[in-house]
Every structure is written in structure tokens, then in C-alpha cells.
N, C-alpha and C positions, 0 to 999 in steps of 0.2 A: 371611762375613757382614760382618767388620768395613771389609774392602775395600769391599764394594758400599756402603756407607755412607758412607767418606770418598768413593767418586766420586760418589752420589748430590749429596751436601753442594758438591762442589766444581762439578759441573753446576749447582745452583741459583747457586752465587755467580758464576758463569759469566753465568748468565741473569740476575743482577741488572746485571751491567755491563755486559750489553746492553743493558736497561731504562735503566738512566741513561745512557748514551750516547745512547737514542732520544731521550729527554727534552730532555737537551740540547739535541740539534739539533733538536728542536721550538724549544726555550725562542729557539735565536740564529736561525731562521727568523721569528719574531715579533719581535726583537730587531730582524733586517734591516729587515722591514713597515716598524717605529716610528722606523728612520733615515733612511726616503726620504723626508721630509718633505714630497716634490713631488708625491707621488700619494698619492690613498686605499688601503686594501689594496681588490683586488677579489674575482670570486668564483673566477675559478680557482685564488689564491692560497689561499681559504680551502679550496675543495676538496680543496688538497692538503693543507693543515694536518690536514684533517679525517679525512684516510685515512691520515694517519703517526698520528693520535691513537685510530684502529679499531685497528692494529697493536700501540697501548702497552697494550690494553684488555685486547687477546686476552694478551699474553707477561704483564701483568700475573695473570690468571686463572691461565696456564699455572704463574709462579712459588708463587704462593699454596698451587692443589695441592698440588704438587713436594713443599712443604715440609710442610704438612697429612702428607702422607703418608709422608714421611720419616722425621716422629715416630713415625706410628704404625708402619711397619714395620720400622723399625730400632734403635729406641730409643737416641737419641743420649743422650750422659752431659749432665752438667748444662753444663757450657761449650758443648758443641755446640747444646745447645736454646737457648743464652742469645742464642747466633748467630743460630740461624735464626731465634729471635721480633724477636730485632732486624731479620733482612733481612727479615722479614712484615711488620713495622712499617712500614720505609723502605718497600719497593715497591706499599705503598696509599698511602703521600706523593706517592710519584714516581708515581701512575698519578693521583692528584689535582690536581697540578704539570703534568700536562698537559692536564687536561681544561680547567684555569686559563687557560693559555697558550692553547691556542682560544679559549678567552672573551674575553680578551684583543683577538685580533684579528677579533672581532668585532663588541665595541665599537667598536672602531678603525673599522669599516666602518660603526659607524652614524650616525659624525657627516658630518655634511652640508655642512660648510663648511670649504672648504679652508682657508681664513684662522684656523679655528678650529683646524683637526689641524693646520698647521705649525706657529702659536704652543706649542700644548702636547707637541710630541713632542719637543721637548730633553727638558723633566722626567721627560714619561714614558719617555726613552731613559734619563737615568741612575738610576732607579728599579730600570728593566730591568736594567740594568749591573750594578747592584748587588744584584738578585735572583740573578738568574744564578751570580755570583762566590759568592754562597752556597751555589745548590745543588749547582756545582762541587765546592766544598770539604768540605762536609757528605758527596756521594757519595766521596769521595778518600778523607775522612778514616775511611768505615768501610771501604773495602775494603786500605785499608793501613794500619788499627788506628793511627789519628795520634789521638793524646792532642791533642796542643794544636792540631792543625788543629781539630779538634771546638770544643776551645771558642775559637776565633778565632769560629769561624762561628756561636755560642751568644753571643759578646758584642757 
């Protein structure tokens, strides 16, 4: 039993680094949009943003479970639980961070004036830059237990 529980555990944190890596590359597909300064985003763009954000919905649900169930069927010791509430915590952030990032480029899509979205998408690019570079670091820092990456990304 103890087995099927460290690989239950190690599945879930499997699926949380695939969650944050979907994220990501949501978050720098939106990051791209807001560096072309020369076009508006369109809709097939948004189309697709919006079917990699069905995918972070569904794995987000998938993880939740996983771990919901984990407790109850394995009964992890207190470090183990302290884990998993922590990876249940992050991966309704990171399924939140993306529903964000569609929004995102949807605003994007609804200003009307190119003279308007060129003028503003430096700021909102290093905004982006600078969002990103956190949720990078914040995902790094819990899956390789980094003390001071965490609070780099906290200060």
C-alpha cells in the first residue's frame, strides 16, 4: 500500500508539471499577442488560446480529484498531506492564471484602435514579463522545494 501511494503522489506531481507548463505556454502565447504591436490579436488566435484553456480546465479537475482521493485512500502522513494541500492550492492558482491569460487577450481584442494597442503594449508587455517571470519561479520553486526562489517570487 505504501508503494501505490508514493506513486499515486508522484503521478499527481507529475500532473502538476504538466499543468504549469500548460500555463506557461498559455501565459507566452499571450505574452507573443501583446509583442506584435502591428496587429490586433484575432479570432483564430483567440480560438486557440481558448482550447489550450478547455485542456488546463479538464487536467486541473483531473489533479484536484487525484489528490482529493489520495487522502482519502491512502492516508498520507502529515508531510505528505502538507504537499498535496499545497499542490491543491497551486493548481486552482494555475487553472485561475489561465482562465486570466484568455481574458487577457481578449481585452486585447477589444480595443479598437490600433494607435491605441501599439501605444500601450510596451507596458502591458513588461507587465507580462514580469508576471510570467513570477509564475515561472513560484512553479520552480515548489516543485524543487527552493526556499529562496519562493520568496524571491513573494518579495
Amino acid at each position: 500500500m505504501a508503494q501505490k501511494k508514493h506513486e499515486v503522489i508522484a503521478e499527481i506531481i507529475a500532473d502538476y508539471e504538466k499543468l504549469a507548463n500548460m500555463v506557461l505556454h498559455q501565459l507566452d502565447e499571450v505574452k507573443k499577442l501583446i509583442s506584435t504591436s502591428e496587429q490586433l490579436p484575432g479570432k483564430e488566435q483567440l480560438k486557440d488560446l481558448k482550447g489550450h484553456e478547455s485542456k488546463i480546465n479538464k487536467l486541473e479537475v483531473k489533479i484536484s480529484d487525484n489528490i482529493i482521493q489520495s487522502i482519502a485512500l491512502y492516508q498520507p502522513v502529515a508531510s505528505e498531506i502538507r504537499n498535496l494541500m499545497a499542490c491543491y492550492r497551486i493548481v486552482i492558482s494555475l487553472e485561475r492564471i489561465g482562465d486570466l491569460a484568455l481574458s487577457i487577450a481578449k481585452q486585447l481584442s477589444r480595443i479598437e484602435s490600433q494607435e491605441v494597442y501599439s501605444s500601450l503594449s510596451g507596458f502591458i508587455s513588461k507587465m507580462m514579463d514580469l508576471s510570467v517571470e513570477m509564475a515561472r519561479s513560484s512553479m520552480l520553486s515548489f516543485i524543487n522545494h527552493d526556499m529562496e526562489l519562493a520568496m524571491w517570487t513573494i518579495k
